[in-house]
C-alpha positions in Angstrom: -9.8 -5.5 -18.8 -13.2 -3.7 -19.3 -14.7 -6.6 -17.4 -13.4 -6.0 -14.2 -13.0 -1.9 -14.4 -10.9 0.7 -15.7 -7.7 0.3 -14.3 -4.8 2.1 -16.5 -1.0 2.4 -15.1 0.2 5.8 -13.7 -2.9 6.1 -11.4 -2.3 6.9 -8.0 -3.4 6.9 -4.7 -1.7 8.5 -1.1 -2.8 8.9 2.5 -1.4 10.7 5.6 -1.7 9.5 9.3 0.0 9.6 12.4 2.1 6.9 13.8 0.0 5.7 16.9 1.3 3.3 19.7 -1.4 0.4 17.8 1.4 1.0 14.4 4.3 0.2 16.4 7.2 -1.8 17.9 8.9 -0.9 21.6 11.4 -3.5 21.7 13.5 -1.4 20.1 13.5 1.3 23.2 11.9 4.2 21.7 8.3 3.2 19.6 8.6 3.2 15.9 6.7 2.2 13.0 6.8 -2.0 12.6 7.4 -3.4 9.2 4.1 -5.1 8.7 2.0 -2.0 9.7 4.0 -0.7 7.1 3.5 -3.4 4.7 -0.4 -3.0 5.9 -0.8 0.6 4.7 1.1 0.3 1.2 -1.3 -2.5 0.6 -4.2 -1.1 1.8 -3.7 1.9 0.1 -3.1 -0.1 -2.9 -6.0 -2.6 -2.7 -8.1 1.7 -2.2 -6.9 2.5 -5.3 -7.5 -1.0 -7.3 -11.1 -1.1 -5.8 -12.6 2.5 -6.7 -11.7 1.2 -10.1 -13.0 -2.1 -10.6 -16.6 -3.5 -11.6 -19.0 -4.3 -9.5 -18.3 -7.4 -8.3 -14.8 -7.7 -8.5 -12.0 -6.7 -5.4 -8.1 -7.6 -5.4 -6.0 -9.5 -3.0 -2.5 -8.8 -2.2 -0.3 -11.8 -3.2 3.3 -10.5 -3.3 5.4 -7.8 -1.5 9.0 -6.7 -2.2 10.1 -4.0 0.6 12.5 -2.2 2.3 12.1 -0.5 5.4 14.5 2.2 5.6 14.1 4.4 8.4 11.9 4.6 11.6 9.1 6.8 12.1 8.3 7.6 15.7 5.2 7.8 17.5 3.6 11.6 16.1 5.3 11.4 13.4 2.9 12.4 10.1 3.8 9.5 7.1 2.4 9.4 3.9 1.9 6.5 2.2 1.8 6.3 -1.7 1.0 3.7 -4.2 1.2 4.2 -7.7 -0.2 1.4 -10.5 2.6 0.5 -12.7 1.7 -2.2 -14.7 -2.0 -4.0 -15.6 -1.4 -7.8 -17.1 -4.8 -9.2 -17.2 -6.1 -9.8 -13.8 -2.3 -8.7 -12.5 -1.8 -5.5 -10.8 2.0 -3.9 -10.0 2.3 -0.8 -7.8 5.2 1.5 -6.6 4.4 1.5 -3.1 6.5 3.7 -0.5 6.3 5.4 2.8 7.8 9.1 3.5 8.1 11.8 6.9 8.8 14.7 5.3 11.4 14.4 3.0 12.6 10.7 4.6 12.0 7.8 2.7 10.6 5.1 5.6 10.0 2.6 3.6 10.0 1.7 -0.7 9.3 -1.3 -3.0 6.5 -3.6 -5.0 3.4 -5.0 -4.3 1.2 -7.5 -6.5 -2.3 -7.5 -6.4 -5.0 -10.2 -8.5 -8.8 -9.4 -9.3 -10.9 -11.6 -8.1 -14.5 -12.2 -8.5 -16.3 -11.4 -5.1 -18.4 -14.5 -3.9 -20.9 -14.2 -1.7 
């Protein structure tokens, strides 16, 4: 593993943001958070983490997710999105990914992640 970085399970990584209109679906009659924003900012927040970690060189990409979404989030509303690195296999990443409001649970599950070697 040293040649792509120093990634070691139990790191973490979390963000805060606002649902905006641009994160959401209105076919529902009121706006709320859509599933693949959602599934956007776990893996972003994921691939964040993997990268300040890894070799120059090297990035991930996202190649499996396993979600629920739980519970809307409305337009205003302030969500936290978490990742934590569960398992390292090789090239293989496994995070904890999950979405909260408050105390709410929006949205939980898995996400995979490969190293790659960046070409240019």
């Amino acid at each position: 593993m040293q040649e792509y970085g120093k990634l070691t399970p139990g790191m973490t990584a979390e963000r805060e943001l606002p649902v905006e209109e641009r994160l959401t679906v209105s076919h529902t009659g009121t706006p709320v958070l859509s599933t693949p924003m959602m599934i956007s900012l776990m893996e972003k927040v994921a691939m964040t983490l993997a990268q300040e970690h890894l070799s120059t060189g090297f990035t991930t990409v996202g190649y499996e997710v396993s979600v629920k979404h739980k519970a809307p989030a409305r337009i205003g509303a302030l969500i936290r999105v978490w990742c934590r690195l569960v398992e390292v296999d090789g090239r293989k990443l496994l995070f904890d990914v999950r979405v909260t409001e408050g105390e709410k649970t929006v949205g939980e599950g898995m996400h995979r992640r490969t190293i790659i070697r960046v070409t240019g």
